[in-house]
ROLUMSE-811973 format. One record per residue (C-alpha): residue number from 1; chain; z, x, y. Coordinates in steps of 0.05 Angstrom, whole numbers, plus 5000, padded with zeros to 4 digits. Layout:
N
[site NUM A [Z X Y]];
...
end
This chain:
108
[site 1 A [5000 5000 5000]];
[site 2 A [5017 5049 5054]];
[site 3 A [4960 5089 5049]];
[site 4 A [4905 5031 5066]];
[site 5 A [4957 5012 5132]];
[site 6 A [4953 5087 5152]];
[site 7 A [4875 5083 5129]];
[site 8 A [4856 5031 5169]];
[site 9 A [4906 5052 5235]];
[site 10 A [4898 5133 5231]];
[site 11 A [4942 5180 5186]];
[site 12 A [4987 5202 5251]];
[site 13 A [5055 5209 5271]];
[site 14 A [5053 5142 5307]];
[site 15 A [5031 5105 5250]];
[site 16 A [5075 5138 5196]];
[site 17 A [5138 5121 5250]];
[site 18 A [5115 5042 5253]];
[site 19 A [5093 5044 5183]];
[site 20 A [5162 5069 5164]];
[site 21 A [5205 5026 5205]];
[site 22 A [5161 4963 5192]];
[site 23 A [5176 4971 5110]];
[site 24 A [5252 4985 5135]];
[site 25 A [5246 4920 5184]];
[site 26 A [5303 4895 5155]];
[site 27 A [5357 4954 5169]];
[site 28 A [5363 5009 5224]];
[site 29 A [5354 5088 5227]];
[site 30 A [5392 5143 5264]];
[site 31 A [5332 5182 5299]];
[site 32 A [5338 5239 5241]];
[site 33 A [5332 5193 5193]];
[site 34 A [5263 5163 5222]];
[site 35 A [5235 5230 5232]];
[site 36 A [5251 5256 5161]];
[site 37 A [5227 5178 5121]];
[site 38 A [5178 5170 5173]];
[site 39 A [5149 5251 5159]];
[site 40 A [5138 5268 5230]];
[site 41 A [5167 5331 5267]];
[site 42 A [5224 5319 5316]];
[site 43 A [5172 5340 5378]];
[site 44 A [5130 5283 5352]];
[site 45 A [5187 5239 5357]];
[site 46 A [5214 5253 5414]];
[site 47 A [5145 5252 5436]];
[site 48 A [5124 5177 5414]];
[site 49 A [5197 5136 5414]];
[site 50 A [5201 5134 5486]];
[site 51 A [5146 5103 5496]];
[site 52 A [5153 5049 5426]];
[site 53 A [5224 5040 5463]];
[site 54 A [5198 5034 5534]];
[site 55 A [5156 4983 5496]];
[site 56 A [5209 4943 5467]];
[site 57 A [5160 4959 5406]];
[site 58 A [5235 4994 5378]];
[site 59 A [5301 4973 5408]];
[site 60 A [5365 5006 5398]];
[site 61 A [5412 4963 5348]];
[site 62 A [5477 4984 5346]];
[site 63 A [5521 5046 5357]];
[site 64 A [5559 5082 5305]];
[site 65 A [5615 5139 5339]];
[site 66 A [5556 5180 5368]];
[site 67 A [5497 5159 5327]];
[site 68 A [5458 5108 5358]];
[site 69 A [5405 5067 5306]];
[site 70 A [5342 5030 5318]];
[site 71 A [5305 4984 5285]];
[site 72 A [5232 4955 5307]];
[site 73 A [5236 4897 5349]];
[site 74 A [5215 4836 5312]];
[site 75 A [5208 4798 5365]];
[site 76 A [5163 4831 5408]];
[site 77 A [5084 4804 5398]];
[site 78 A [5059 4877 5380]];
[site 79 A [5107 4885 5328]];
[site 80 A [5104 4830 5304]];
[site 81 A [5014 4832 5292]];
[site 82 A [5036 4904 5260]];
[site 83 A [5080 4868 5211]];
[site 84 A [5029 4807 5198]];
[site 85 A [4973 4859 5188]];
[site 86 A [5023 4903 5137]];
[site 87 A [5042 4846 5099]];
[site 88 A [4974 4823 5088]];
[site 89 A [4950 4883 5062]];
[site 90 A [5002 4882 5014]];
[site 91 A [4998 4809 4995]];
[site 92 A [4914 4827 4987]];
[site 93 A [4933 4887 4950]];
[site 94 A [4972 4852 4894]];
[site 95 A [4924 4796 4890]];
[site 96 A [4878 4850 4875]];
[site 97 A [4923 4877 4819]];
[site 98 A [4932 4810 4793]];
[site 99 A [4857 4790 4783]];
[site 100 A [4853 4864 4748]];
[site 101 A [4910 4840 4703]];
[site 102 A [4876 4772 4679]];
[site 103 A [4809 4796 4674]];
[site 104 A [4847 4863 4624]];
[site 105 A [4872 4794 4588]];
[site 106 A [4812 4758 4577]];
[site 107 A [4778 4819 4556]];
[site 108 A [4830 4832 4505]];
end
């Protein structure tokens, strides 16, 4: 699944971050965290988050003593077309794998 979302959008740091934190939509992420699951170097964070942020693409969720964690915004109408077009391609994808499971049936 994740690599037609990065085919189809780019294999770059931006995508891996939203691809990362849309799969994780659910739960938030220290900044290390999303720069180690998301593989992207801590300039390319630092780079791209202000601006997802800026964005309200990412908004900060909680703190934690001195950690602060984000998760992507859900509500915002980027976000939320990123998330539409992710779970499609997975919802395609195993519709794909389940027509290649009934036709391995019949053929049995």
């Amino acid at each position: 699944m994740k690599e037609q979302f990065i085919q189809i959008l780019g294999n770059n740091a931006k995508t891996r971050l939203l691809e990362f934190l849309i799969v994780g939509r659910d739960f938030d992420y220290c900044l290390s965290e999303i720069a180690n699951k998301a593989e992207i170097s801590w300039s390319s964070l630092h780079r791209i988050f202000p601006e997802l942020e800026k964005n309200k693409i990412v908004i900060k969720s909680r703190e934690i003593g001195r950690a602060k964690l984000y998760r992507i915004n859900k509500e915002n109408l980027f976000a939320k077309k990123m998330i539409e077009l992710y779970d499609s391609l997975l919802l395609n994808k195993m519709e794909e794998n389940q027509e290649k499971q009934m036709i391995k049936i019949k053929n049995k």
